[in-house]
N, CA, C and O of each residue as an XYZ file, in Angstrom:
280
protein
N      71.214    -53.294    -42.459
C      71.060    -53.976    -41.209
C      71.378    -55.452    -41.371
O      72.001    -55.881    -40.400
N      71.102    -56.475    -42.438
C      70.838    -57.465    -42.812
C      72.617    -57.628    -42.616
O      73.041    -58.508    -41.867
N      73.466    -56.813    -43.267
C      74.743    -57.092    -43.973
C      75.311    -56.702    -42.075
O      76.254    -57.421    -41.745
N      74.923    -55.903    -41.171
C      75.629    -55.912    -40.612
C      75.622    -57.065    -39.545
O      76.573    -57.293    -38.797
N      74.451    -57.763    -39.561
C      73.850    -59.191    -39.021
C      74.614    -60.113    -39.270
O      75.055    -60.759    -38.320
N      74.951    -60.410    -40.444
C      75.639    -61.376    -41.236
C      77.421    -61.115    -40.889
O      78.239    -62.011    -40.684
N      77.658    -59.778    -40.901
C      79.231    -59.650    -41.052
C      79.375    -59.470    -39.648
O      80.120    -60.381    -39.285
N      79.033    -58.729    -38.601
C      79.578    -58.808    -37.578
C      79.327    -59.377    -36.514
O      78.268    -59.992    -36.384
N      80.444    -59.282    -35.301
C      80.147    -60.203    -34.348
C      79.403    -60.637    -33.517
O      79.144    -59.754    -32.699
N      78.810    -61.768    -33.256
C      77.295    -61.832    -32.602
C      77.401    -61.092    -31.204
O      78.466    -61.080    -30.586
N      76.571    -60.646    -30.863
C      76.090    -60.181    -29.672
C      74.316    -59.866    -29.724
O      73.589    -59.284    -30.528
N      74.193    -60.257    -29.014
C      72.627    -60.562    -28.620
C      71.656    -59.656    -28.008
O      70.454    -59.912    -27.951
N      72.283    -58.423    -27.480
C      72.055    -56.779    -27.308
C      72.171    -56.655    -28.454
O      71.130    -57.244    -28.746
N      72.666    -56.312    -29.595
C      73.104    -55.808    -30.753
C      72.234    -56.146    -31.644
O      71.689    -55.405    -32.462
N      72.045    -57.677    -31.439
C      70.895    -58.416    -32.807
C      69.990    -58.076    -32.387
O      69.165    -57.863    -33.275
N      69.552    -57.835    -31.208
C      67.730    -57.429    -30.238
C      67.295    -56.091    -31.065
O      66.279    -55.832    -31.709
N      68.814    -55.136    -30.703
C      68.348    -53.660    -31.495
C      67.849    -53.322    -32.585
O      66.864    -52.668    -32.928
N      69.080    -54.129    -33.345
C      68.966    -54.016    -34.907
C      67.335    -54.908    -35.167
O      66.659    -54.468    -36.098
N      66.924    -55.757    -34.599
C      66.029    -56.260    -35.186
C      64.410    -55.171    -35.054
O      63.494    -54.869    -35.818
N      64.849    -54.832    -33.402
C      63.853    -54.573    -32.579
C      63.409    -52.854    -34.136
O      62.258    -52.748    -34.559
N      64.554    -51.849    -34.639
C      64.778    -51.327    -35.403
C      63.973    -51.623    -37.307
O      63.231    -50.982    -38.052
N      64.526    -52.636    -37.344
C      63.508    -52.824    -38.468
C      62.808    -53.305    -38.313
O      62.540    -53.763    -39.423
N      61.819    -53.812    -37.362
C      60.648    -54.213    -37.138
C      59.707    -52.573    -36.902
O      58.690    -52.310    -37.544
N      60.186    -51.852    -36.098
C      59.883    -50.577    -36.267
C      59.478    -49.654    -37.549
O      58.489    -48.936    -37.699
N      60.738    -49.954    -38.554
C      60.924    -49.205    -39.338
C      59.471    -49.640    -40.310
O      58.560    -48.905    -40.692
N      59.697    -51.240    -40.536
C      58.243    -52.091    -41.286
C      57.222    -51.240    -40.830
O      56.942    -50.205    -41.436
N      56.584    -51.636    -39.697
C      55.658    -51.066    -39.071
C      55.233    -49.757    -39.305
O      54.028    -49.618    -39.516
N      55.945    -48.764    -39.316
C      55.824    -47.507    -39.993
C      55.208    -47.185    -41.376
O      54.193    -46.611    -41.770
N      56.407    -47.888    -42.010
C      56.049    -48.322    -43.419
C      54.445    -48.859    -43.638
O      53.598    -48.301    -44.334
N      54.311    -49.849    -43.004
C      53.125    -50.965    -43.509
C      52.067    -49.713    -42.996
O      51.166    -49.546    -43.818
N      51.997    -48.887    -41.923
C      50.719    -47.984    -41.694
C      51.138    -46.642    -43.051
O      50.201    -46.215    -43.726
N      52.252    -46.229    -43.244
C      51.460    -45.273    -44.518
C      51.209    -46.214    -45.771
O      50.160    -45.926    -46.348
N      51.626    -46.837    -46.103
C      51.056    -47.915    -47.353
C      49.269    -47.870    -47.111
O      48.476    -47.615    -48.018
N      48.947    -48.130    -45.910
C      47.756    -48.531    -45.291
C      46.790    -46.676    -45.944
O      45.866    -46.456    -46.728
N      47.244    -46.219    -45.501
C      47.091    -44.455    -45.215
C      46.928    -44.213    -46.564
O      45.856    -43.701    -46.887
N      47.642    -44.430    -47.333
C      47.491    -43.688    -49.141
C      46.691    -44.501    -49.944
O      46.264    -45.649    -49.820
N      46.581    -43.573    -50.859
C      45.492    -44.353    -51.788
C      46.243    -45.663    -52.998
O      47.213    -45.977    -53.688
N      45.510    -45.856    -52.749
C      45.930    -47.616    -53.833
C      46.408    -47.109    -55.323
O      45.760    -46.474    -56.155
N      47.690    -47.575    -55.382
C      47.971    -47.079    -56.593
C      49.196    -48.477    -56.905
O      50.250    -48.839    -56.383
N      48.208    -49.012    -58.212
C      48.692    -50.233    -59.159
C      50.306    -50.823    -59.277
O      50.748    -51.863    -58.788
N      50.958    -49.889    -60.020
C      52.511    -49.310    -59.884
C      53.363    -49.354    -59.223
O      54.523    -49.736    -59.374
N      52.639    -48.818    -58.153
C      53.669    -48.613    -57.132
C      53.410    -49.910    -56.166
O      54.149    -50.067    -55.194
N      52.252    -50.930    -56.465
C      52.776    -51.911    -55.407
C      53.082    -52.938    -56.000
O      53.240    -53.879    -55.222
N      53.215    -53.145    -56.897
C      53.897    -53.724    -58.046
C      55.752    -53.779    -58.016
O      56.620    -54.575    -58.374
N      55.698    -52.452    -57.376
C      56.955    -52.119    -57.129
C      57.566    -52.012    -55.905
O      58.768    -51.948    -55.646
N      56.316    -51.995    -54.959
C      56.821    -52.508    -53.543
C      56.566    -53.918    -53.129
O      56.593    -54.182    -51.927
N      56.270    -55.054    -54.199
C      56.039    -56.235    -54.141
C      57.044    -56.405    -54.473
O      57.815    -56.586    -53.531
N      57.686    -56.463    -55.863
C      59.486    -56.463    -56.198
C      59.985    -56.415    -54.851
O      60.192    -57.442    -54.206
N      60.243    -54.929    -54.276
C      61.215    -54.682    -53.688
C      61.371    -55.506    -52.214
O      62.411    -55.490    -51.554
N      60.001    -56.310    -51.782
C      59.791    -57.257    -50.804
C      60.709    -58.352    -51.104
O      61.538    -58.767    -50.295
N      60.537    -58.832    -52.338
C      61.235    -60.227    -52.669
C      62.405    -60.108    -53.115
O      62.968    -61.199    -53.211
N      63.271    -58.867    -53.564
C      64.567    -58.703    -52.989
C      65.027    -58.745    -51.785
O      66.096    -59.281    -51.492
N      64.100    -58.069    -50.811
C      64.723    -57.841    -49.323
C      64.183    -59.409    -49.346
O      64.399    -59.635    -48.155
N      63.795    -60.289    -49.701
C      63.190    -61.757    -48.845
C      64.966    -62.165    -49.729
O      65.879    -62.542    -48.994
N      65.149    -62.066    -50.833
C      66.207    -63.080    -51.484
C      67.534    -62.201    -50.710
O      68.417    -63.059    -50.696
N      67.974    -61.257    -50.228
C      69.256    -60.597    -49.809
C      69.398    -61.278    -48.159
O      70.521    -61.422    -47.675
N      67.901    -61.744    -47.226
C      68.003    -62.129    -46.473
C      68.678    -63.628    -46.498
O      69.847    -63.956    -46.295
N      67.418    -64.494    -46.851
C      68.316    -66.193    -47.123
C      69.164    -66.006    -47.655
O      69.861    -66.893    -47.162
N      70.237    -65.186    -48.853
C      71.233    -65.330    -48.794
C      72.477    -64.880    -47.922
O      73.602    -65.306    -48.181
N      72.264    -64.120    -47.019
C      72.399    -63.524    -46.138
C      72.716    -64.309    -44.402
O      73.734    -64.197    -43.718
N      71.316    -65.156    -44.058
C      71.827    -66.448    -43.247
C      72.627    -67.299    -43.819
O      73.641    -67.369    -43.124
N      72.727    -68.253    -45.087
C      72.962    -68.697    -45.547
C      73.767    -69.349    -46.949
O      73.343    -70.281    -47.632
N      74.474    -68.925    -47.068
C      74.825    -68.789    -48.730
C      74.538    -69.809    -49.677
O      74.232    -69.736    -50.867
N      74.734    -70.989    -48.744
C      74.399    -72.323    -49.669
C      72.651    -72.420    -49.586
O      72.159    -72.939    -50.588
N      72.011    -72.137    -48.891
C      70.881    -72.212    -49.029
C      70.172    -70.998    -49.312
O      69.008    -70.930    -48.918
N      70.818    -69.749    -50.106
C      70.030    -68.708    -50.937
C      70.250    -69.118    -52.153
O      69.495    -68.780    -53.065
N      71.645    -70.150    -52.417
C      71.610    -70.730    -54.373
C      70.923    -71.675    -54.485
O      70.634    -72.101    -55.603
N      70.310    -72.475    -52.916
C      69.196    -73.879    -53.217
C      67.830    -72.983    -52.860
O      66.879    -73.497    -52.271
N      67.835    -72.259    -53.079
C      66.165    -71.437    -53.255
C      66.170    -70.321    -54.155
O      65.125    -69.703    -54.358
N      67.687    -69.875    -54.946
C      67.358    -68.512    -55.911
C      66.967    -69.449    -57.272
O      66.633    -68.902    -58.323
């Protein structure tokens, strides 16, 4: 979603969806995380995988300002 934000042409219906979409998708996510039992490992590993999706974003708006924050 991020890459298609970045590469294609703005339209403002389009960015509403896509956003309106992974805000959804989070949301989903964040209630079974909520739902299962706590396990060490694995959020260890869904903490990683947050701060990739945080570093693919700023570089993503920005290119010069994802190498003045990586």
């Amino acid at each position: 979603m991020i890459s298609e934000l970045a590469d294609g042409p703005v339209s403002e219906w389009r960015t509403k969806a896509l956003i309106r979409e992974h805000v959804r998708g989070a949301m989903a996510e964040m209630r079974a995380r909520q739902e299962a039992p706590a396990d060490e490992t694995e959020s260890r590993a869904y903490l990683d995988d947050l701060e990739g999706k945080k570093a693919r974003i700023v570089v993503s708006y920005s290119p010069s300002l994802g190498q003045d924050l990586a």
